[in-house]
N, C-alpha and C positions, 0 to 999 in steps of 0.2 A: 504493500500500500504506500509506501514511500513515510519517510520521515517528517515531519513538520510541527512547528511553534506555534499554541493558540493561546490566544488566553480566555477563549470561548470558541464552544462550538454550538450547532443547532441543526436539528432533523427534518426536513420537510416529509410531507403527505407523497409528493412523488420519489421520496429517498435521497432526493440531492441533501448536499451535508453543506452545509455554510461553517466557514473558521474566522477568524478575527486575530490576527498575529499582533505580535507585541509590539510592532509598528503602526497597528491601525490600520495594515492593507486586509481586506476581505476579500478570500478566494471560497473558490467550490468544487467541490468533488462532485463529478457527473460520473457517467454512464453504469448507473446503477438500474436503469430499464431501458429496453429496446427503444430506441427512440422514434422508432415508426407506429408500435403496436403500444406503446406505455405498459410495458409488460415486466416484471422483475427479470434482469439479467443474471442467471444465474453463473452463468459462468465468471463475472464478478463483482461478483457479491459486494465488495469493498470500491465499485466504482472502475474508473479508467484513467483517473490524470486531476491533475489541480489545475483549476485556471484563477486567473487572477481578476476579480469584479472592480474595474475602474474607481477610482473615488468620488467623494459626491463635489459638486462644482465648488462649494468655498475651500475644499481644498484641507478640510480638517478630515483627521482620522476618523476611522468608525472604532463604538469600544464593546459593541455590543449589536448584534444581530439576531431576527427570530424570523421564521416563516412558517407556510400554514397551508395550506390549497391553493392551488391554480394560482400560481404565481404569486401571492398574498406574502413579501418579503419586507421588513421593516426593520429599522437600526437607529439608534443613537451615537451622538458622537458624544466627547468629554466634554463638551457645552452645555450640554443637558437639551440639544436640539434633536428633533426626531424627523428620519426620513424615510421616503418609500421607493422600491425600485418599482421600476414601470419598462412597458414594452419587451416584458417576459415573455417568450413563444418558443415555437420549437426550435428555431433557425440561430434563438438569443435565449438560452435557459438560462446564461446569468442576467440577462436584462439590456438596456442598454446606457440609462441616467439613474442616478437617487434627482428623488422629488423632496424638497423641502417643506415638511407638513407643519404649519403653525399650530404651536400651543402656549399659554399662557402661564404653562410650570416648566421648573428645569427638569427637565427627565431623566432617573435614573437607569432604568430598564423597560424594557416593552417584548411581550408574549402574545404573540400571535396564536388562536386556537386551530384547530385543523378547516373548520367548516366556517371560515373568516370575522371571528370575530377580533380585536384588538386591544388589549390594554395594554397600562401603562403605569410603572409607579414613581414620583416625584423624591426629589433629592431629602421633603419635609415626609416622607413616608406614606402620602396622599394615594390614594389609589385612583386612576381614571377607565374609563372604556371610551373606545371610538364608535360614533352614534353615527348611522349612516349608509353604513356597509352593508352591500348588495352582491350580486353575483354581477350584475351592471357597474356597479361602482365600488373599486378596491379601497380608494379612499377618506368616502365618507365625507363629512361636513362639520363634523363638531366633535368635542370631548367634554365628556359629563362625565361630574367629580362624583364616585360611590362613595367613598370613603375617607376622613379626614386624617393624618396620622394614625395610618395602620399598618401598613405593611409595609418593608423593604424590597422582596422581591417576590413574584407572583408567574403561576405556570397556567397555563390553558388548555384545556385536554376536551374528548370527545362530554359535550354537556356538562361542565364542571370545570371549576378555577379555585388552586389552592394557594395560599402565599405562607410565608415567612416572615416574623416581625423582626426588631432590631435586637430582642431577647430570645431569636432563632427560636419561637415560639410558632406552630404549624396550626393554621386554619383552612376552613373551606367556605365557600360562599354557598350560603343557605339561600334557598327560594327561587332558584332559578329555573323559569320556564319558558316554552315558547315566548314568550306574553310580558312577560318579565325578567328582560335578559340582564338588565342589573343588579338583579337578588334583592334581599330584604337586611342581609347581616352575617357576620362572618362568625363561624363557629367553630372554637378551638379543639385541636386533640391533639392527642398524643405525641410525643416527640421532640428532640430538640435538634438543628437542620440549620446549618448555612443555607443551603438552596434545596427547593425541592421541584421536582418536575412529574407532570402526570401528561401521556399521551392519548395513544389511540385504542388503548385495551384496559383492562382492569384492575392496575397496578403503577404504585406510585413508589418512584426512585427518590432518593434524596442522599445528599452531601452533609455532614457533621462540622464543628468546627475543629478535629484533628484528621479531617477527610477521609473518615470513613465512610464506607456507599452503604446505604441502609435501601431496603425495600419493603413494599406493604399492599398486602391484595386486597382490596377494597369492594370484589364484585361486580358484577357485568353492571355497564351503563351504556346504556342503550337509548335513551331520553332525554330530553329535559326534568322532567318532575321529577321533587327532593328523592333523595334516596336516603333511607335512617340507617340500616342494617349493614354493617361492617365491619373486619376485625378487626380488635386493638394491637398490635404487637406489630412492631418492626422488627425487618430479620436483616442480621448481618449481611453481607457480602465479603465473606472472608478473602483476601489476597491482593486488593489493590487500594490503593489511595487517589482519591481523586481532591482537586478542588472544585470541581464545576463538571454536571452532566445532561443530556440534553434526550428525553426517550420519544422515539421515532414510531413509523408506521411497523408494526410486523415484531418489534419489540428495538 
């Protein structure tokens, strides 16, 4: 798979893998599906080459990357500004500009869910979501504040979004339905997590503060409407340290 430097990485829904090196260039690992048939390439698995994804036009690093479906790719720089790529297709699977999306906090980090939705959490630990977003429109039109000083860093997975507070305290967002895609209120459990991330299946990965990899099976979710029933208990990951993880389609 070749060697390389990130200080973040991030899984997309078609498997492309985004990095973030410790210069602020953002590259991508491609040919992880047929690119004719959008089919998982098996013969590798791990992709075909890194390319390098151009910088965004002022010219500042990216420190942080997320994406989601059908091209649905977002980043912040060390400004605390947030950008989007645009004119992702088959021919430009890296894209071909970052768009510079106006907001009114500095941005910490930002988590793209699989099925487009986007949040965002600020430098004050504010939580946002991007209001707008369509299968028509990747960018939407506005950002409405859910929550005031709460979290640090926050994942997006199939109908569900968990975060991290600044006392690596683990929550999830309660009430989220069709109908009310900004939930009602965050509800704490178990665990204590630098970062945690939940994807496309029924299990949530998480980071420690001496980078150990914890995991936790939480049960099929399949919907929007609340789910109550799930297990308490994180299980180690015995043999590796990480500081940052990012769980993808297929696992």
């Amino acid at each position: 798979m070749g060697t390389e430097t990130f200080s973040s990485v991030t899984i997309c829904a078609n498997r492309n893998i985004y990095g973030v090196g410790l210069d602020g260039t953002v590259r991508m690992r491609s040919g992880h599906d047929n690119k004719h048939r959008r089919t998982p390439n098996f013969d590798s698995p791990y992709g075909l080459e890194w390319s390098t994804v151009p910088a965004n036009p002022q010219n500042y690093a990216i420190d942080q990357v997320s994406c989601g479906f059908k091209g649905k790719v977002w980043a912040t720089n060390p400004n605390g500004q947030v950008f989007r790529r645009t004119e992702i297709d088959g021919d430009h699977p890296e894209g071909t500009a970052w768009t510079f999306v106006e907001s009114d906090f500095k941005a910490k980090m930002i988590a793209v869910g699989d099925d487009g939705p986007v949040w965002a959490t600020a430098e004050n630990s504010n939580v946002y979501r991007r209001v707008g977003i369509s299968n028509a429109d990747f960018e939407g039109n506005a950002w409405e504040l859910v929550s005031p000083d709460s979290l640090k860093q926050i994942s997006v997975g199939t109908c569900q979004v968990w975060g991290v507070n600044v006392n690596h305290e683990v929550f999830r967002r309660r009430g989220l339905t069709e109908d009310n895609k900004k939930g009602d209120s965050w509800e704490q459990h178990e665990g204590q997590l630098m970062e945690i991330s939940v994807g496309y299946g029924p299990v949530l990965w998480g980071v420690d503060e001496s980078y150990n990899a914890w995991f936790k099976q939480i049960g099929e979710v399949l919907e929007w409407p609340d789910i109550i029933t799930q297990n308490e208990h994180w299980i180690h990951v015995p043999g590796v340290n990480l500081k940052q993880l990012d769980f993808g389609k297929d696992g």
